[in-house]
SEMAR-948348 format. One record per residue (C-alpha): x, y, z; residue in three letters; residue number from 1. Coordinates in nm, 3 decimals. Example, Ala and Ser with C-alpha at 12.3 -4.5 7.8 and 13.67 -1.06 7.14 Angstrom:
+---------+---------+---------+---------+-----+
!       x !       y !       z ! residuo ! num !
+---------+---------+---------+---------+-----+
!   1.230 !  -0.450 !   0.780 !     Ala !   1 !
!   1.367 !  -0.106 !   0.714 !     Ser !   2 !
+---------+---------+---------+---------+-----+
This chain:
+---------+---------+---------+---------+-----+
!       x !       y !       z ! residuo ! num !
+---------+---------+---------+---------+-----+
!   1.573 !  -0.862 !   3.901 !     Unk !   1 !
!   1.877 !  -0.688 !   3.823 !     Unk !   2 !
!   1.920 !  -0.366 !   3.882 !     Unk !   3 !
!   1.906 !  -0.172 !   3.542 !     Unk !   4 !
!   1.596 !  -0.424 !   3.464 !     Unk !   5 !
!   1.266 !  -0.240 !   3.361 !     Unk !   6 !
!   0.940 !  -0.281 !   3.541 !     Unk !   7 !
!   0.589 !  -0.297 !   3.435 !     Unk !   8 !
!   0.431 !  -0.031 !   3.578 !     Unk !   9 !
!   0.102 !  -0.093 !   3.439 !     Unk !  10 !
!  -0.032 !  -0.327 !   3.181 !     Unk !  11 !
!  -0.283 !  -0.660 !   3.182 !     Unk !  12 !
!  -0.208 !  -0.979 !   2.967 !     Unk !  13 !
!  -0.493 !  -1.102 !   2.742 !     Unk !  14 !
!  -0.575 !  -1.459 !   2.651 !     Unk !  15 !
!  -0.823 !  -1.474 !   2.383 !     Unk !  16 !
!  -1.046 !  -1.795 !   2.241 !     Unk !  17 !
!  -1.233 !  -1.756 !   1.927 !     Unk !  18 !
!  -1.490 !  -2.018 !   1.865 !     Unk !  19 !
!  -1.707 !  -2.085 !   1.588 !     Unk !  20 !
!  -2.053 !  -2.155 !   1.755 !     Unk !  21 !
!  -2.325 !  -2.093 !   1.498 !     Unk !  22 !
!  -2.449 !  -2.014 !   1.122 !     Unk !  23 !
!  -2.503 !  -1.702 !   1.256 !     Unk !  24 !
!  -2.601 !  -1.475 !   1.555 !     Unk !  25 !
!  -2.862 !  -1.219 !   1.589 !     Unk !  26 !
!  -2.664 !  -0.981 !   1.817 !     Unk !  27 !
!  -3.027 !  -0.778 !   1.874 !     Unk !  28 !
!  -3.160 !  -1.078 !   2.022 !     Unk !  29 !
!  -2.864 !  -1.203 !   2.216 !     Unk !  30 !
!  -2.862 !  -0.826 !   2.348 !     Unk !  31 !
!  -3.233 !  -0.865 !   2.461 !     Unk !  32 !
!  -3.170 !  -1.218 !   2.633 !     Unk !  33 !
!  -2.834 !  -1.072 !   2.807 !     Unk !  34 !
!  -3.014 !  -0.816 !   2.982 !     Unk !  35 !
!  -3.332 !  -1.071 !   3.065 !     Unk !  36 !
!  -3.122 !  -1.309 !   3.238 !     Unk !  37 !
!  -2.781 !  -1.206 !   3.342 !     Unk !  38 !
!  -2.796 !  -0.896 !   3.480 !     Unk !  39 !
!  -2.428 !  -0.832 !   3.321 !     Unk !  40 !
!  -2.283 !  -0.540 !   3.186 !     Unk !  41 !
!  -2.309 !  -0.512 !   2.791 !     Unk !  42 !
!  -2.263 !  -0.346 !   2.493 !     Unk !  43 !
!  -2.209 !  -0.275 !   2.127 !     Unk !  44 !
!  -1.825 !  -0.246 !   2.040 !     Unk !  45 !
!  -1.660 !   0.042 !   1.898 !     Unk !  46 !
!  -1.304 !   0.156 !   1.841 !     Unk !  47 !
!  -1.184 !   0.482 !   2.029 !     Unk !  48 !
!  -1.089 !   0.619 !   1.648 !     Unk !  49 !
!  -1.322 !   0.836 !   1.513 !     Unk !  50 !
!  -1.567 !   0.592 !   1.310 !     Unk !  51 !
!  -1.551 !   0.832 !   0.965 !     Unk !  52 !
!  -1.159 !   0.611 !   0.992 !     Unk !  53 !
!  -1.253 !   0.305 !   1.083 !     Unk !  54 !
!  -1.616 !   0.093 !   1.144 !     Unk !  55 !
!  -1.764 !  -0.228 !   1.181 !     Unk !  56 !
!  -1.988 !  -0.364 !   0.907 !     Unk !  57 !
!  -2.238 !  -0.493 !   1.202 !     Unk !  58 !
!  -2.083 !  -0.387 !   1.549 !     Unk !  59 !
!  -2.033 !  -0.696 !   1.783 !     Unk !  60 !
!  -2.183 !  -0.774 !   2.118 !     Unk !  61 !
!  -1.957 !  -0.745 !   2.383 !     Unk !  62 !
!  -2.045 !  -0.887 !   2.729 !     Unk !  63 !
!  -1.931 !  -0.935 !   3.073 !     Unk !  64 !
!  -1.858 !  -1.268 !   3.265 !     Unk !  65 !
!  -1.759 !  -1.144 !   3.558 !     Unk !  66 !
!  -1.415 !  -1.215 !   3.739 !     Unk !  67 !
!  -1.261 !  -1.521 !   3.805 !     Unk !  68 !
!  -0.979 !  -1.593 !   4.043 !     Unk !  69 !
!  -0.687 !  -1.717 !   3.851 !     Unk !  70 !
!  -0.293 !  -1.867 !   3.929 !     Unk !  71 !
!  -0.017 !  -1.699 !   3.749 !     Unk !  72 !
!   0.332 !  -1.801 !   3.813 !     Unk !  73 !
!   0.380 !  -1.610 !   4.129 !     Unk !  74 !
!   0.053 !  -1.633 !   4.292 !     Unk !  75 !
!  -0.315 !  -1.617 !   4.253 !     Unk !  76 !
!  -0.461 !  -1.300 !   4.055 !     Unk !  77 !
!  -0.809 !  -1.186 !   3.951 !     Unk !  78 !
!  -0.925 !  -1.168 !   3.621 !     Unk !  79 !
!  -1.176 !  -1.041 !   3.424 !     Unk !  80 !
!  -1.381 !  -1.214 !   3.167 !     Unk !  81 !
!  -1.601 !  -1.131 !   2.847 !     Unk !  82 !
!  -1.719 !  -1.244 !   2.519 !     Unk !  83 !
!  -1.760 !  -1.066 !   2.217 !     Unk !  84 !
!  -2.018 !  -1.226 !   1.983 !     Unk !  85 !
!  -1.971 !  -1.125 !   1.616 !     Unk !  86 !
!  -2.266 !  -1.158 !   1.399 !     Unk !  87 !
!  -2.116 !  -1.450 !   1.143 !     Unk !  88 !
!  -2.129 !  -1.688 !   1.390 !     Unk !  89 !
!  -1.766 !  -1.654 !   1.599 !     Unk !  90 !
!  -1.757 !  -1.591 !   1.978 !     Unk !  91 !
!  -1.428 !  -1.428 !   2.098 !     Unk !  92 !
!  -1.395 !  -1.565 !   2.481 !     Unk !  93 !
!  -1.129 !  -1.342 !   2.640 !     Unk !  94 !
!  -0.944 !  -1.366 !   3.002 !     Unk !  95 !
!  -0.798 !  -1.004 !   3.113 !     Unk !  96 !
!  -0.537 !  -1.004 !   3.371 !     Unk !  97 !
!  -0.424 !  -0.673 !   3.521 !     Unk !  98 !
!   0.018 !  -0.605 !   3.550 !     Unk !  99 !
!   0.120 !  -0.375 !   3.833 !     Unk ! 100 !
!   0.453 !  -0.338 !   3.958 !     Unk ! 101 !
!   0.648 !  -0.620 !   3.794 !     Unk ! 102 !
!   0.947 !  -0.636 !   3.685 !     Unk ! 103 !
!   1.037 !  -0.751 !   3.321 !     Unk ! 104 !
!   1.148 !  -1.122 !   3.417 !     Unk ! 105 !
!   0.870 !  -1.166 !   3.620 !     Unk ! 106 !
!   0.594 !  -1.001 !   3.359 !     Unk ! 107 !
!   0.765 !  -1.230 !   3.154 !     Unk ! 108 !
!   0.672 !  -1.558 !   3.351 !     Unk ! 109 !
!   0.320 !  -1.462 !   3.358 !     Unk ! 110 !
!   0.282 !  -1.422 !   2.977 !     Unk ! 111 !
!   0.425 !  -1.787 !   2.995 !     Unk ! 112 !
!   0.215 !  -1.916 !   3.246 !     Unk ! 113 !
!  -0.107 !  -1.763 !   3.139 !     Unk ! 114 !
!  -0.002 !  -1.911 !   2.794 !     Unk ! 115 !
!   0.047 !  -2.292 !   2.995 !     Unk ! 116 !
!  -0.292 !  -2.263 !   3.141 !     Unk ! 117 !
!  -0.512 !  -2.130 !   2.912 !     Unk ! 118 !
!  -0.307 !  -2.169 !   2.513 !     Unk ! 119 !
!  -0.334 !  -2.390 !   2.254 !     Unk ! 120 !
!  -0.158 !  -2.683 !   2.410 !     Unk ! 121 !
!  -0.392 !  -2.638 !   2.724 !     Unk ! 122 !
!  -0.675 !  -2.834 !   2.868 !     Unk ! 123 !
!  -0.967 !  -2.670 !   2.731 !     Unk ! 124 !
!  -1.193 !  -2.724 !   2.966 !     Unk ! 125 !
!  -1.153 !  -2.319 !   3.104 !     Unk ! 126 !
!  -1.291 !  -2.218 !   2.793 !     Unk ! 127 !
!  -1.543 !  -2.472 !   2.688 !     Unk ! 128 !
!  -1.688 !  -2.444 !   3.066 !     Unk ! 129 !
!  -1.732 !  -2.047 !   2.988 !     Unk ! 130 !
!  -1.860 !  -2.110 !   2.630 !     Unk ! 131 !
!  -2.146 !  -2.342 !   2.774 !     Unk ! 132 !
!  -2.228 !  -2.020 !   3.022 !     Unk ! 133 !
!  -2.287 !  -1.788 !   2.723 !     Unk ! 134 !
!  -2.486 !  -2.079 !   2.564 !     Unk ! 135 !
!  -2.694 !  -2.154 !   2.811 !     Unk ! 136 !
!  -2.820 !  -1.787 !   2.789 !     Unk ! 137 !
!  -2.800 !  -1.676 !   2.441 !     Unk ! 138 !
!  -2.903 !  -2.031 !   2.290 !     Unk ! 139 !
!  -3.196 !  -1.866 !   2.113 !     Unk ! 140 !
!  -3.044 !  -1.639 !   1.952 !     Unk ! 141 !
!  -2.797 !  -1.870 !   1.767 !     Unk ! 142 !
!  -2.923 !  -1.955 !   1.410 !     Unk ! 143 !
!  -2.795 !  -2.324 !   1.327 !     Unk ! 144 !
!  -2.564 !  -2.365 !   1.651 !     Unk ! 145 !
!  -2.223 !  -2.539 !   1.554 !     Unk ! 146 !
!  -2.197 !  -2.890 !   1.654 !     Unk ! 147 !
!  -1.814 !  -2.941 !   1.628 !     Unk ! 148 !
!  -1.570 !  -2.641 !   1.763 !     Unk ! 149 !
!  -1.334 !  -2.472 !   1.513 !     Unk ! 150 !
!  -1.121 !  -2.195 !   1.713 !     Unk ! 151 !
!  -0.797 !  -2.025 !   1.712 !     Unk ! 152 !
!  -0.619 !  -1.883 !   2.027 !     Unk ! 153 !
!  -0.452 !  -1.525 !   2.048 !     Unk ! 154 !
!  -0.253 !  -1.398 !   2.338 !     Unk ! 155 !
!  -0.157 !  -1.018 !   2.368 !     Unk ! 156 !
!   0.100 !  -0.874 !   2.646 !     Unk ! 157 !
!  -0.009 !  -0.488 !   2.694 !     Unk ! 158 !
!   0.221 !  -0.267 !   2.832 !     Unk ! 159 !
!   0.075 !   0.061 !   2.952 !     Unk ! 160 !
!   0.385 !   0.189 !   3.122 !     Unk ! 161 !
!   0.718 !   0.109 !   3.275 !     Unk ! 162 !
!   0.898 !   0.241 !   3.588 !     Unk ! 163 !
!   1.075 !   0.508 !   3.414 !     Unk ! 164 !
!   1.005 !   0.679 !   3.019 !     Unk ! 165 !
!   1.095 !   0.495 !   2.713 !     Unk ! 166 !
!   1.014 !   0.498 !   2.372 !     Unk ! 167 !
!   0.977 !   0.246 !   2.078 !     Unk ! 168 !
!   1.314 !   0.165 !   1.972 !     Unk ! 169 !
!   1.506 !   0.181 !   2.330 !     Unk ! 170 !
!   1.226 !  -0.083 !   2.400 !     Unk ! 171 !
!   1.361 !  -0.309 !   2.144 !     Unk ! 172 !
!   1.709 !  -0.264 !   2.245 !     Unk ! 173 !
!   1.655 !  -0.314 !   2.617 !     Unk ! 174 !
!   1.423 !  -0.553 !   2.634 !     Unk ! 175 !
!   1.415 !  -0.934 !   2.461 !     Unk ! 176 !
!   1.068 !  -0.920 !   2.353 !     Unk ! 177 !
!   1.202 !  -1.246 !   2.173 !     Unk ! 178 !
!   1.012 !  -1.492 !   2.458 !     Unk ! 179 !
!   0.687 !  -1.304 !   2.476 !     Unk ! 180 !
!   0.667 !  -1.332 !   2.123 !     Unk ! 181 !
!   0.730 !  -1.702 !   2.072 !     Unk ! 182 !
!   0.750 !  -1.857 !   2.417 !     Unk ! 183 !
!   1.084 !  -1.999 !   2.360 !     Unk ! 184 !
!   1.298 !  -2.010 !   2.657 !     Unk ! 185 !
!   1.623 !  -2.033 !   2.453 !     Unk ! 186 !
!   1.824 !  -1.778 !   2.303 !     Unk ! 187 !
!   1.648 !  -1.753 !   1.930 !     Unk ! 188 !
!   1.972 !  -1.729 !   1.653 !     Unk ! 189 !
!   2.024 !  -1.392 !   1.484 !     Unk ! 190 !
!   1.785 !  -1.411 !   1.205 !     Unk ! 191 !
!   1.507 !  -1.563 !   1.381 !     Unk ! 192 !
!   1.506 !  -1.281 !   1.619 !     Unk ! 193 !
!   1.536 !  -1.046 !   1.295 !     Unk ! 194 !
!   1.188 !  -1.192 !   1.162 !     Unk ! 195 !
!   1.034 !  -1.210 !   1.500 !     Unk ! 196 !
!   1.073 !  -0.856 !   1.504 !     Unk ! 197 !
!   0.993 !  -0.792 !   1.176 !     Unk ! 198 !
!   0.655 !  -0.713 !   1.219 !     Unk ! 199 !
!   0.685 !  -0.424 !   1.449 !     Unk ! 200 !
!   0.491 !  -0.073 !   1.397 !     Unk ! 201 !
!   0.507 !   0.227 !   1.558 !     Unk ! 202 !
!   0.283 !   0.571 !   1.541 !     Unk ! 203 !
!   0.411 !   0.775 !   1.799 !     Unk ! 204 !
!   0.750 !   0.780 !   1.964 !     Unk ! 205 !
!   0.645 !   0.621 !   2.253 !     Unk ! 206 !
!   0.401 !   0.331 !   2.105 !     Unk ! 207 !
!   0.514 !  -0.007 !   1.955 !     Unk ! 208 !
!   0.332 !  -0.328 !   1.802 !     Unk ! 209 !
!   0.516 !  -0.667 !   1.756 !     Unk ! 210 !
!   0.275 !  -0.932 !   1.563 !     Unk ! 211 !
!   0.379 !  -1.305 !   1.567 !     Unk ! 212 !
!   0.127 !  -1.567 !   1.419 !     Unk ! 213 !
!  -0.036 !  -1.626 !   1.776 !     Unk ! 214 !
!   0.133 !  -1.364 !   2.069 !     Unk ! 215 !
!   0.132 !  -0.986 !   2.054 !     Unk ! 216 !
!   0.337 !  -0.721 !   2.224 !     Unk ! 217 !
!   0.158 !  -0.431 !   2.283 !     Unk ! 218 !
!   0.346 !  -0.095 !   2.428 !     Unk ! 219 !
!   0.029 !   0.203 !   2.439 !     Unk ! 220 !
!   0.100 !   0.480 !   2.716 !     Unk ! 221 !
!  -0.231 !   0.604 !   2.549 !     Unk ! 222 !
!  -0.437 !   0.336 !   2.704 !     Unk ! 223 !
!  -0.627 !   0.264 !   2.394 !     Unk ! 224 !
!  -0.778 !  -0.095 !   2.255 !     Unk ! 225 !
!  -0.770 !   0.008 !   1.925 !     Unk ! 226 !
!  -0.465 !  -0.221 !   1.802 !     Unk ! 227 !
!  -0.614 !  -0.521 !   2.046 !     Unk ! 228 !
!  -0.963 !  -0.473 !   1.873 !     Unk ! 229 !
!  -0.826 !  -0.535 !   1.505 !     Unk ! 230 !
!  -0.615 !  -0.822 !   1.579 !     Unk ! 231 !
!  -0.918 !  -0.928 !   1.738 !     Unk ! 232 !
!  -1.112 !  -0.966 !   1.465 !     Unk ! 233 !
!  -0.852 !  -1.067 !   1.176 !     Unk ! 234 !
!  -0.855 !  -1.369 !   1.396 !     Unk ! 235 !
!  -1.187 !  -1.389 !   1.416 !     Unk ! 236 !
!  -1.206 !  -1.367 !   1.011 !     Unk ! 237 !
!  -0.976 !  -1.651 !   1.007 !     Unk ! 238 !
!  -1.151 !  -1.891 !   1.257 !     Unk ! 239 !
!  -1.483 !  -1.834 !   1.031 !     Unk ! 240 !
!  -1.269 !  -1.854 !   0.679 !     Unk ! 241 !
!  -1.147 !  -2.187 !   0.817 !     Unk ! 242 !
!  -1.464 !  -2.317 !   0.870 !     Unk ! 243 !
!  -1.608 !  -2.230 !   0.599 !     Unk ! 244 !
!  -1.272 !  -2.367 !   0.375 !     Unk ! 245 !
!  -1.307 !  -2.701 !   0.577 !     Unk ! 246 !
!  -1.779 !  -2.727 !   0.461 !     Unk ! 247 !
!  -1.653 !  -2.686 !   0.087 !     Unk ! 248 !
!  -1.389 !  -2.922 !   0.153 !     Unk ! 249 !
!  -1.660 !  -3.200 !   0.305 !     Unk ! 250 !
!  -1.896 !  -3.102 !   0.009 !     Unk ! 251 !
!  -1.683 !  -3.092 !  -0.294 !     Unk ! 252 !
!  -1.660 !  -3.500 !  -0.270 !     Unk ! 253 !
!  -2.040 !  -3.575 !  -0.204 !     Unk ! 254 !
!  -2.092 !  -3.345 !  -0.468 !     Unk ! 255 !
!  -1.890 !  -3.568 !  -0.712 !     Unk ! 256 !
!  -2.066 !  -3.834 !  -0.572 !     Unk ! 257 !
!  -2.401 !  -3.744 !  -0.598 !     Unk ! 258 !
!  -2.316 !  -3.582 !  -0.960 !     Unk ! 259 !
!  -2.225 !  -3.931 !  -1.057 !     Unk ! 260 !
!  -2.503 !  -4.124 !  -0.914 !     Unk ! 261 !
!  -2.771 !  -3.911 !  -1.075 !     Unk ! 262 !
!  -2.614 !  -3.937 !  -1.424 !     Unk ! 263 !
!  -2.622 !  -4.329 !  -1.400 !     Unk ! 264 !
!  -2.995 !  -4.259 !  -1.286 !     Unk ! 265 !
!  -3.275 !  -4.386 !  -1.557 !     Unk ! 266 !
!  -3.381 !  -4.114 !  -1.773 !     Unk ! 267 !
!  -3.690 !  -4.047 !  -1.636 !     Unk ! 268 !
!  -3.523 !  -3.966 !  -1.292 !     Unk ! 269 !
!  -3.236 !  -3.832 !  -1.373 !     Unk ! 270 !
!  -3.381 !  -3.483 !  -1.483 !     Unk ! 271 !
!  -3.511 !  -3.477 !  -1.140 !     Unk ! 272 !
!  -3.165 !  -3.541 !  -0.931 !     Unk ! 273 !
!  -3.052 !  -3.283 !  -1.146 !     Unk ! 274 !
!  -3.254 !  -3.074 !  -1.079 !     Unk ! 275 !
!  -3.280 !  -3.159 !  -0.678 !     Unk ! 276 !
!  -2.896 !  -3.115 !  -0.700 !     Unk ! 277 !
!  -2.886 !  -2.771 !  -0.847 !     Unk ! 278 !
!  -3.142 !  -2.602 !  -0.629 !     Unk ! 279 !
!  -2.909 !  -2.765 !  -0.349 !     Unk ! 280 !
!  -2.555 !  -2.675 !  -0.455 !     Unk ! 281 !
!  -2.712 !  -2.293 !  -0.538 !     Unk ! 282 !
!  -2.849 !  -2.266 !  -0.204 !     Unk ! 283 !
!  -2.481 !  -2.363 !  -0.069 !     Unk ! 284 !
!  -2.351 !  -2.080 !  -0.281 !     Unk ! 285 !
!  -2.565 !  -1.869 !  -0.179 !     Unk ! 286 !
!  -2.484 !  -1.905 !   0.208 !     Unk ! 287 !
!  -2.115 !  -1.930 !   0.184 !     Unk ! 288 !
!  -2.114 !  -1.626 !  -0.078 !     Unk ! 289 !
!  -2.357 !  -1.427 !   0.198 !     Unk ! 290 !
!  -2.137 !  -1.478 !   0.515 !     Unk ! 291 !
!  -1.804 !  -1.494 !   0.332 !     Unk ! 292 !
!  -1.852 !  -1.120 !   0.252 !     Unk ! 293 !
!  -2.013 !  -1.019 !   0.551 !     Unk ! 294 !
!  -1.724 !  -1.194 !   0.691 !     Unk ! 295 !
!  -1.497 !  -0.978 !   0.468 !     Unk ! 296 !
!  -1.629 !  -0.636 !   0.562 !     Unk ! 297 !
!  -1.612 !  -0.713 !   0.916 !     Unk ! 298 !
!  -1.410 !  -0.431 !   0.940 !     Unk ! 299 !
!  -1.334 !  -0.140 !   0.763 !     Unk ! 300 !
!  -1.036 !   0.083 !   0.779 !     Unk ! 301 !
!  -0.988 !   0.375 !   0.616 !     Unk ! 302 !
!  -0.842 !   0.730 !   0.715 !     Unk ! 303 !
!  -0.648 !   0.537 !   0.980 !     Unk ! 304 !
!  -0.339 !   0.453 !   0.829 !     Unk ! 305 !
!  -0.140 !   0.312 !   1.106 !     Unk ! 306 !
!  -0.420 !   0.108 !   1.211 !     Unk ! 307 !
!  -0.529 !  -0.018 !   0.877 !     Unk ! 308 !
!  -0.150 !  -0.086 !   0.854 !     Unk ! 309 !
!  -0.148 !  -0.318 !   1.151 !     Unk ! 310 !
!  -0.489 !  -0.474 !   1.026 !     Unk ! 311 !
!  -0.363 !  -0.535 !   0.725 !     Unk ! 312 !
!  -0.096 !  -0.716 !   0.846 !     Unk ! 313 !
!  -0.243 !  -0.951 !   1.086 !     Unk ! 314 !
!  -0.486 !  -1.073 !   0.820 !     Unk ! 315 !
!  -0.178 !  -1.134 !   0.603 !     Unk ! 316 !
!   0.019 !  -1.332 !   0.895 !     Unk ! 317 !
!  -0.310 !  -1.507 !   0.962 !     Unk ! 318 !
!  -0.330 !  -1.661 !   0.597 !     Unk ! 319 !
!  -0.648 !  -1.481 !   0.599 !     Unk ! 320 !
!  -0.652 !  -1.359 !   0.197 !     Unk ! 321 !
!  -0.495 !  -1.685 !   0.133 !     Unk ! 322 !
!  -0.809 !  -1.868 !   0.310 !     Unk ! 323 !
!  -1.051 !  -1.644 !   0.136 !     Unk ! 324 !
!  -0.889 !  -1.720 !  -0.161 !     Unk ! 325 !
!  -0.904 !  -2.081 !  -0.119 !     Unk ! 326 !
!  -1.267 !  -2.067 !  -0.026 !     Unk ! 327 !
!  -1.328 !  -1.853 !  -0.353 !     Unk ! 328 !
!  -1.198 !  -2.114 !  -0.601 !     Unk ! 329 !
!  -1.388 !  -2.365 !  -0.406 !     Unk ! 330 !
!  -1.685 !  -2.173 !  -0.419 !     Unk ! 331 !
!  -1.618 !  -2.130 !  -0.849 !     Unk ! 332 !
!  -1.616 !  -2.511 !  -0.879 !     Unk ! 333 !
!  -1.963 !  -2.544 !  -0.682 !     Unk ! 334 !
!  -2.100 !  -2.291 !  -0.931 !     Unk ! 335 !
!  -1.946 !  -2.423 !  -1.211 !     Unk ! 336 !
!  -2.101 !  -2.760 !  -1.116 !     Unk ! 337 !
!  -2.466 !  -2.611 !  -1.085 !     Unk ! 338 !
!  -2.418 !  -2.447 !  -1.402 !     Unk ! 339 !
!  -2.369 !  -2.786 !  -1.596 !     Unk ! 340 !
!  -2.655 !  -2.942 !  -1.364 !     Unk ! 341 !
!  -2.881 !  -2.727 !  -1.439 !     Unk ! 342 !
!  -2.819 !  -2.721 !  -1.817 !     Unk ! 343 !
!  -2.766 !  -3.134 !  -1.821 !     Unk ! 344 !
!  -3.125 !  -3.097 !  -1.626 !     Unk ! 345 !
!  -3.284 !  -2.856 !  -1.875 !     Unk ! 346 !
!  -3.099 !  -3.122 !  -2.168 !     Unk ! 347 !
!  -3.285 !  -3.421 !  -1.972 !     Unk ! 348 !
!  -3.643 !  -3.216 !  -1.980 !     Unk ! 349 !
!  -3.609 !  -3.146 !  -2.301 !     Unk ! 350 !
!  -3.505 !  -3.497 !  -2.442 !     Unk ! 351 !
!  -3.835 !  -3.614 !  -2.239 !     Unk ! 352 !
!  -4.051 !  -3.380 !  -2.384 !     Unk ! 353 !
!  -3.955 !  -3.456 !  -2.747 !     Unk ! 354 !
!  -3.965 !  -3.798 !  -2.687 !     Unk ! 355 !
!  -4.391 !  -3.720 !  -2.526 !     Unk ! 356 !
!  -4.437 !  -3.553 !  -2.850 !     Unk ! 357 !
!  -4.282 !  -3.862 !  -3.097 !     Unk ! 358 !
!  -4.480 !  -4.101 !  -2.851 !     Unk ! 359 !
!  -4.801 !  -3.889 !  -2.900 !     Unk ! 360 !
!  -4.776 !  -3.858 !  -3.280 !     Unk ! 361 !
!  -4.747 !  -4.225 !  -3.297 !     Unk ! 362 !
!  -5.004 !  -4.255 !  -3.133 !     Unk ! 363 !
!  -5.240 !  -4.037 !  -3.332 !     Unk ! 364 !
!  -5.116 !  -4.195 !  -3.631 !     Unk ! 365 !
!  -5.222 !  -4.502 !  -3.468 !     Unk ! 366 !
!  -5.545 !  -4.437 !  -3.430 !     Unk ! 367 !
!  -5.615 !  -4.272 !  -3.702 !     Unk ! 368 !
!  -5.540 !  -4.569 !  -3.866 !     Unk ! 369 !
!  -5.759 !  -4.811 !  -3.659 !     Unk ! 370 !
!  -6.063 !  -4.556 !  -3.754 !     Unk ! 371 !
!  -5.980 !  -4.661 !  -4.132 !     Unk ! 372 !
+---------+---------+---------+---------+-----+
């Protein structure tokens, strides 16, 4: 430490996994089985901002998992853990580590030890051994539980206050907020530093936000979650987008396929695959259309413009509009497809039926002709 270095008064360092686990969850339900059988603290999330600026569409669950004694750089820490179940299907697993008293190097080392232990390049058997504990409880409430785990990772360094008053831009010149941000231990050139820092907002003289695509630096004397919330669940919107850009990527294939193989069909069956495959493809638009938006409205910000600000801009680093886009066009070719099956279908019925009626005609004529 040297000696004009600043210390960390207070803060805590967040490691976040978001997991797709299900179609769905009924967060009622899960609520109901929570209180049955853990015995945990719970409840509904909301933001500290007054709700007429910003709301969820369906408030998530959030949950307690108790502590869990963890090794930082330095030494062995507790930390707390939760989950916070949003009702399209994504679980957001977090790890909450309280700062006191360290100094910026060392605050530092624990943002890049936390990040060893429990990031993306990590074993991740932490997170998949807490996953199977909310599981094991809230199984019921799951509708169509995922069988293969799509997730992102998120980690957020929180500073609530150093050793001595400072305020947003004094932050950036006296600290390198460079290796919390990207984990690099070398010095970054001159304009990678300049878009590291790109994305940095400030309210208040004395609050900053620095976004990067998967670390956040967080300076709130305030105390409030607010900014930690929304980031929150922009990734969350992305780790559900994903999955459901990767289902219409599986489909759009075996929907050629089967498109194919029922118009080779004879006629007599094809009308039916037809048919079969319209009432299947519509039902897949349906679903995807259903969660996509309630995906979309996850969130709503409105009066807050600083907020809605960093929101905004997290979804765009995310590639979250671009992903929703995707999944959009996607989505347009699946309808466009039903459209055509279900008129080639209607074509195919129709063909059959004139052909009953020339077949019954003939027939009539027949016999009216054996009766003479």
């Amino acid at each position: 430490m040297t000696s004009n270095e600043l210390t960390v008064a207070s803060g805590e360092l967040t490691a976040l996994r978001l997991i797709d686990i299900a179609y769905s969850i009924d967060l009622a339900r899960a609520e109901r089985l929570w209180a049955e059988r853990s015995g945990q603290a719970f409840n509904r999330s909301h933001l500290s901002t007054p709700p007429k600026a910003v709301s969820f569409g369906v408030a998530p669950l959030w949950l307690a998992l108790g502590d869990v004694a963890f090794p930082l750089a330095d030494g062995p820490v507790t930390g707390q853990l939760s989950v916070r179940l949003y009702d399209f299907g994504v679980a957001a697993l977090s790890l909450r580590i309280s700062v006191k008293d360290r100094p910026w190097s060392a605050y530092t080392r624990d943002v890049e030890s936390l990040d060893a232990q429990v990031g993306a390049g990590a074993d991740p058997a932490f997170w998949t051994d807490l996953l199977a504990r909310v599981r094991e409880i809230l199984l019921p409430s799951l509708d169509r539980p995922a069988t293969s785990a799509l997730d992102e990772d998120y980690l957020i360094a929180t500073v609530h206050a150093f050793d001595v008053p400072v305020d947003a831009e004094s932050l950036k010149e006296q600290l390198d907020l460079t290796q919390v941000l990207s984990g690099e231990t070398r010095p970054l050139s001159r304009a990678a530093r300049k878009e590291l820092l790109s994305r940095s907002f400030s309210y208040y003289a004395d609050d900053l936000v620095v976004l990067n695509w998967d670390r956040a630096f967080v300076y709130e004397p305030r105390r409030d979650t607010d900014v930690a919330d929304v980031i929150e669940v922009a990734n969350a919107q992305l780790v559900e987008l994903r999955y459901y850009d990767t289902l219409l990527d599986d489909e759009l294939p075996l929907m050629y396929d089967q498109v194919e193989n029922a118009r080779t069909a004879a006629s007599l069956l094809a009308s039916r695959r037809f048919a079969y495959l319209a009432r299947r493809l519509y039902t897949l638009v349906a679903e995807v259309t259903e969660l996509t938006e309630r995906v979309d409205n996850a969130l709503q910000v409105t009066e807050d413009v600083y907020l809605a600000r960093v929101y905004s801009t997290a979804l765009s680093l995310f590639r979250v509009p671009t992903l929703s886009a995707s999944v959009d066009r996607k989505l347009a070719i699946v309808r466009d497809t039903y459209a055509a099956l279900y008129e080639e279908a209607s074509s195919r019925r129709a063909e059959l039926l004139e052909i009953a009626i020339v077949v019954l005609i003939v027939v009539e004529i027949a016999i009216s002709l054996l009766r003479v």
